[in-house]
TIVO-455901 format. One record per residue (C-alpha): residue in one letter; chain; x, y, z. Coordinates in nm, 2 decimals. Layout:
# TIVO-455901
rest  kette  px  py  pz
A  A  X  Y  Z
...
This chain:
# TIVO-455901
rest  kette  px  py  pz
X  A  -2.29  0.69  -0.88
X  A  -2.19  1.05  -0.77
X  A  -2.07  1.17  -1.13
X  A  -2.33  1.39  -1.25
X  A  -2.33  1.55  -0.86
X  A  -1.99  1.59  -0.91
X  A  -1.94  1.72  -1.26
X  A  -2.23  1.99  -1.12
X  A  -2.09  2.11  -0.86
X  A  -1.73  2.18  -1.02
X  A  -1.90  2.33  -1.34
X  A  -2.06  2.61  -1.01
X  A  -1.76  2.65  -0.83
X  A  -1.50  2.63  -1.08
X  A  -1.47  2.62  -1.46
X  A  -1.52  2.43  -1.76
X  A  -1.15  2.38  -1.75
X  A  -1.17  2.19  -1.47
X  A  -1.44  2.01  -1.57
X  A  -1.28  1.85  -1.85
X  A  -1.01  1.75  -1.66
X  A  -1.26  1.54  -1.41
X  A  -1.44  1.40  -1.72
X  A  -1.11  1.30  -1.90
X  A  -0.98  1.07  -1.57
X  A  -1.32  1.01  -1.54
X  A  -1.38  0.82  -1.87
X  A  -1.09  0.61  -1.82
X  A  -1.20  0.48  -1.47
X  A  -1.55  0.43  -1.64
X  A  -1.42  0.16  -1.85
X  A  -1.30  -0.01  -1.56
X  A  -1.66  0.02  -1.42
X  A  -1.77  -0.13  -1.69
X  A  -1.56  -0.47  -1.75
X  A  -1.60  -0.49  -1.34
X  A  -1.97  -0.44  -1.33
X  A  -1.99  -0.74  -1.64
X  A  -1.79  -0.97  -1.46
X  A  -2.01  -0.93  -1.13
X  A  -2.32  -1.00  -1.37
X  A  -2.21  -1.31  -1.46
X  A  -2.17  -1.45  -1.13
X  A  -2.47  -1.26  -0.92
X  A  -2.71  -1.51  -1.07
X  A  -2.52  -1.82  -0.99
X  A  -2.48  -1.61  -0.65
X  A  -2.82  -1.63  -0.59
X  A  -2.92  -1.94  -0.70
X  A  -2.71  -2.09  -0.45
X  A  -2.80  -1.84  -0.14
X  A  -3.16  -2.01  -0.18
X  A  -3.03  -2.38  -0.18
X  A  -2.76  -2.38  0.08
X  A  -2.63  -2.15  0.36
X  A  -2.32  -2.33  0.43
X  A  -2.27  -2.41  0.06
X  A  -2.36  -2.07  -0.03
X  A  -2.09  -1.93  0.26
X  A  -1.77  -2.13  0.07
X  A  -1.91  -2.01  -0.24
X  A  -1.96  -1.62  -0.14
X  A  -1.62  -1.67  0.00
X  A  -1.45  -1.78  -0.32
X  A  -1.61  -1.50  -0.52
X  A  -1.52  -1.24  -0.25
X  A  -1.18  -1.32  -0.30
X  A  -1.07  -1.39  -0.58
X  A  -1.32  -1.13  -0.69
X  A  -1.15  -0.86  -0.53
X  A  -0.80  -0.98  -0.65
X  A  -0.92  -0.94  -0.93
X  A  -1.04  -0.54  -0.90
X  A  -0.70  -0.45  -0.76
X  A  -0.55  -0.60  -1.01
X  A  -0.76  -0.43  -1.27
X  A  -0.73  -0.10  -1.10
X  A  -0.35  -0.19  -1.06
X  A  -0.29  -0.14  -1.37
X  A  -0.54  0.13  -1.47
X  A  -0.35  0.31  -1.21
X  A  -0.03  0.28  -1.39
X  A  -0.12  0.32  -1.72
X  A  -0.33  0.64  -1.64
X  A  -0.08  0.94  -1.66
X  A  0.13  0.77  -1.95
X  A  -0.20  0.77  -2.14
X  A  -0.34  1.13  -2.03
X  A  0.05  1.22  -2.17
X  A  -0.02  1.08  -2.51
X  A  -0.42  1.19  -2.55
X  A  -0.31  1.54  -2.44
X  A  -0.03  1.58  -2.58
X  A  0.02  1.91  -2.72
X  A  -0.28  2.10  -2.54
X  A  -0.13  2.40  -2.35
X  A  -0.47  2.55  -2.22
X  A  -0.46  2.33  -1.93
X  A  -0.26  2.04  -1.75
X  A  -0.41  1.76  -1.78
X  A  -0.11  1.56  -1.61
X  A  -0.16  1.52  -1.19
X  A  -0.03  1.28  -1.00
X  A  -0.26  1.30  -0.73
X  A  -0.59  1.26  -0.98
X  A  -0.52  0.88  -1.04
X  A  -0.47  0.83  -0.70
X  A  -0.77  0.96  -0.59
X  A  -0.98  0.83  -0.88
X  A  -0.86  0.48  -0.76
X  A  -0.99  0.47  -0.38
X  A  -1.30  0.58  -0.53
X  A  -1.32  0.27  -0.81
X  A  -1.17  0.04  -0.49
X  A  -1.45  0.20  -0.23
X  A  -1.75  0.17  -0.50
X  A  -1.63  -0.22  -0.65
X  A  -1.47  -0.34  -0.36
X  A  -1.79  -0.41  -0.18
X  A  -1.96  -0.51  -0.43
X  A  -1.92  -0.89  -0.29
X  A  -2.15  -0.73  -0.01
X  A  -2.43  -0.53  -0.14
X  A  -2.51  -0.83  -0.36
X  A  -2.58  -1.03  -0.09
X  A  -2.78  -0.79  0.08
X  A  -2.99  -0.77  -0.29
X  A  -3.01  -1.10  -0.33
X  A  -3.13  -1.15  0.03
X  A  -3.41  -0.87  -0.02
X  A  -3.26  -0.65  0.24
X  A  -3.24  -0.33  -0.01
X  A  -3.51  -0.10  0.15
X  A  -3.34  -0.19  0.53
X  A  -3.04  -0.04  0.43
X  A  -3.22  0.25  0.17
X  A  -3.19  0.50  0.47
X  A  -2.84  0.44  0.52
X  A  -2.81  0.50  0.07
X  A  -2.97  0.81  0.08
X  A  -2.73  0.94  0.38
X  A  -2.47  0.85  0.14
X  A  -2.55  1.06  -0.10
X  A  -2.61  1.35  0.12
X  A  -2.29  1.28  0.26
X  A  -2.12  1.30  -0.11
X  A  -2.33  1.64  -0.14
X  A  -2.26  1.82  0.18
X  A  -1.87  1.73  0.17
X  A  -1.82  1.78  -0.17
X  A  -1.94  2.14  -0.17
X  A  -1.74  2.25  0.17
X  A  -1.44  2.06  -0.01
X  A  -1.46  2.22  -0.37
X  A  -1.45  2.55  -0.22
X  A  -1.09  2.51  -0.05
X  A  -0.97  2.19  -0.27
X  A  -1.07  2.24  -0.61
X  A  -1.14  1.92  -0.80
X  A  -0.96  1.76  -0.54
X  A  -1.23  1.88  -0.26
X  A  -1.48  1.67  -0.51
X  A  -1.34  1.37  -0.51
X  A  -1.24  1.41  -0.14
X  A  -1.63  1.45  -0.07
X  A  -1.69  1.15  -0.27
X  A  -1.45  0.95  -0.09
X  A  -1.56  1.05  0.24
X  A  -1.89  0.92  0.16
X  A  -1.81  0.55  -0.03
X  A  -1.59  0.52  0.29
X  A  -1.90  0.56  0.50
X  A  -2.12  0.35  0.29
X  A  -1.89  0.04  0.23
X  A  -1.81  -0.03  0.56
X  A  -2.17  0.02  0.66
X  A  -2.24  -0.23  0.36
X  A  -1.98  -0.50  0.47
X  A  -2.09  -0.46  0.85
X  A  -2.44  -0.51  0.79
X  A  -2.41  -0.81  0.55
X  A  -2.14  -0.95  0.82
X  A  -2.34  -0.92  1.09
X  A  -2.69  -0.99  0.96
X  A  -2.67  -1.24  0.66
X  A  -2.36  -1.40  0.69
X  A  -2.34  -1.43  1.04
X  A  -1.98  -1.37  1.10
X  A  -1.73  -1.09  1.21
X  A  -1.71  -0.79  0.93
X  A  -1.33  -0.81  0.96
X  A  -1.34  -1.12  0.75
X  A  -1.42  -0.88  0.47
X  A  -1.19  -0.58  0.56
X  A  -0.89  -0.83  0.61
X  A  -0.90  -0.92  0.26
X  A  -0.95  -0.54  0.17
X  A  -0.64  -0.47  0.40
X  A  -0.45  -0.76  0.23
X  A  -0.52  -0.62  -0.12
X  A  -0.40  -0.27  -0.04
X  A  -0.11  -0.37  0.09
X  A  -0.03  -0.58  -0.22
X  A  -0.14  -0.25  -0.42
X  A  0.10  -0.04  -0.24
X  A  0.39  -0.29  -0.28
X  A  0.34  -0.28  -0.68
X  A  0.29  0.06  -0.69
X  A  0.64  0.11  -0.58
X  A  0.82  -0.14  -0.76
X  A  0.68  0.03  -1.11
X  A  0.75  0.34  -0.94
X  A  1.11  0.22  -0.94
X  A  1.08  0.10  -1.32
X  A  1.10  0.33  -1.58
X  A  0.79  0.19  -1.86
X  A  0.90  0.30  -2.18
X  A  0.54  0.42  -2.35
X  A  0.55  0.62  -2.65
X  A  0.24  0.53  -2.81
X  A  -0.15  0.36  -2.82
X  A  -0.01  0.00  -2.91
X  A  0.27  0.10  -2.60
X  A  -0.04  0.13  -2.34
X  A  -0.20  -0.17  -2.48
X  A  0.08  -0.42  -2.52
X  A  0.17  -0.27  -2.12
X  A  -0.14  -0.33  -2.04
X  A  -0.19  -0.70  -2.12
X  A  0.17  -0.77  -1.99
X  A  0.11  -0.62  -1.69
X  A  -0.20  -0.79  -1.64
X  A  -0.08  -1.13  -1.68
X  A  0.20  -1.06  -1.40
X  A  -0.01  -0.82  -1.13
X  A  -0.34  -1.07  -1.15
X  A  -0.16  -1.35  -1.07
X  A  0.02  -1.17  -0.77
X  A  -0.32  -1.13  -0.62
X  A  -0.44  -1.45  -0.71
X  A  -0.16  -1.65  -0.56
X  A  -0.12  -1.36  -0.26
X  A  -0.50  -1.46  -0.17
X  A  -0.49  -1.82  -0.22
X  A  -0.21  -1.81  0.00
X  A  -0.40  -1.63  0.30
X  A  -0.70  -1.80  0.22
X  A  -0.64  -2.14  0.24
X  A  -0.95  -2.30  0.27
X  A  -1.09  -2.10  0.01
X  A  -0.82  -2.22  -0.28
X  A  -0.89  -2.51  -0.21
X  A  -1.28  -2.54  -0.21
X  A  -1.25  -2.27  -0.54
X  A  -0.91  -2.57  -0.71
X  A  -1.18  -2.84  -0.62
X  A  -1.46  -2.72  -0.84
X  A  -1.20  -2.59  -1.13
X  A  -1.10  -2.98  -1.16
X  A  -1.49  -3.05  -1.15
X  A  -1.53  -2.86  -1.42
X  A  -1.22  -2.91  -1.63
X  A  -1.33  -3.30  -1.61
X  A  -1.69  -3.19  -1.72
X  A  -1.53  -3.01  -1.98
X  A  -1.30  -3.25  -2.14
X  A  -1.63  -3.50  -2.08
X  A  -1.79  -3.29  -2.33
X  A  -1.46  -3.24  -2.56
X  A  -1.44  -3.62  -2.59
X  A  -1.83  -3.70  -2.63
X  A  -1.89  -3.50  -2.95
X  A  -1.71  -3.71  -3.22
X  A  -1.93  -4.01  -3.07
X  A  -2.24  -3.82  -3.13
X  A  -2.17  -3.69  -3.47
X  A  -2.03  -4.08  -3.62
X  A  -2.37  -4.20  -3.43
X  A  -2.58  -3.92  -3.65
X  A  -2.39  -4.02  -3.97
């Protein structure tokens, strides 16, 4: 949302140098953007359908995708997280002009993804519901927000003062996003929403340190990728189970449809040799 404002405002009041520091960290968190944003798309028209059928049906439902949803971006971002520096090691490796290795630049680039996908569950209820231009106001503070801070910030902070400015204004926004869909379309307390985020982080935090504590031997490409898919299939299900364990009700309205549609499934499976001895 904020990375051409960004990219212009360090190309004024710093260098190109930096600049292609941002838009290195910046393409890798992009692709996380992307699978996110694919995933949502899949399930905002289901999302919708049901919003116009049913409000309490529509409630368990928005529940289970908020949830498991969100595991599902901390995980993503889990990983992306530790896979980032051991990546910007191997893609920079020996470019001297400039270091491309900072701790603090993954860190940073993460709250942003988390802030800006994180409340996604929200702002597509206020779309589906129609309520776009009541909140447009509150959008285009946002952005002036992202502006304003950024520029005081860049001046003492470098790229850091960017992102910082960016931060400062997601922060704003989501929370302003999950109060007003709380309050006015779902009809419940927004701390429903920002326990879940609360829980998440925490379970963020807790991983973070136990890979902190492991040394990940990655020397190469097929290093990152095999890394990556292992540590996806343990961190995704730490979420998964983490949630459904806070969220009972919500496993087991989200376990109840799984069986529907495994049995609807296997219907299927077992029908088709039926139909294709009756065609011969």
């Amino acid at each position: 949302m904020f990375r051409n404002t960004d990219v212009l405002i360090l190309t004024i009041f710093t260098n190109l140098k930096i600049v292609s520091i941002y838009v290195m960290y910046n393409m890798i968190f992009t692709i996380v953007d992307n699978i996110v944003q694919t995933i949502n798309g899949s399930v905002k028209a289901a999302l919708g359908q049901s919003y116009h059928e049913s409000k309490e049906a529509f409630i368990k439902f928005y529940d289970a995708y908020e949830v498991y949803f969100m595991g599902l971006i901390f995980a993503i971002l889990t990983v992306a997280y530790i896979l980032t520096l051991p990546f910007m090691k191997l893609y920079t490796a020996g470019v001297n002009d400039v270091n491309y290795i900072d701790m603090w630049l993954p860190i940073l680039f993460v709250v942003i993804k988390l802030l800006t996908n994180a409340r996604t569950s929200s702002n597509n209820v206020i779309t589906i519901a129609g309520h776009f231009k009541n909140t447009q106001n509150r959008s285009i503070l946002e952005s002036a927000i992202n502006l304003v801070a950024s520029i005081v910030f860049v001046i003492f902070m470098g790229i850091y003062g960017v992102l910082m400015g960016t931060i400062a204004a997601l922060l704003y926004r989501s929370i302003d996003i999950v109060i007003y869909a709380s309050r006015h379309l779902l009809d419940r307390s927004p701390w429903v929403t920002f326990r879940r985020w609360l829980t998440n982080a925490v379970v963020f935090v807790g991983i973070i340190l136990i890979s902190s504590a492991i040394n990940i031997p990655i020397h190469s490409y097929a290093g990152i990728m095999l890394w990556g898919v292992l540590l996806g299939l343990v961190i995704l299900p730490v979420y998964f189970v983490i949630a459904s364990l806070m969220e009972r009700e919500v496993f087991l309205y989200t376990w109840g449809h799984l069986k529907i549609y495994r049995a609807k499934l296997k219907n299927k499976v077992i029908a088709r040799p039926k139909v294709s001895s009756l065609s011969k």
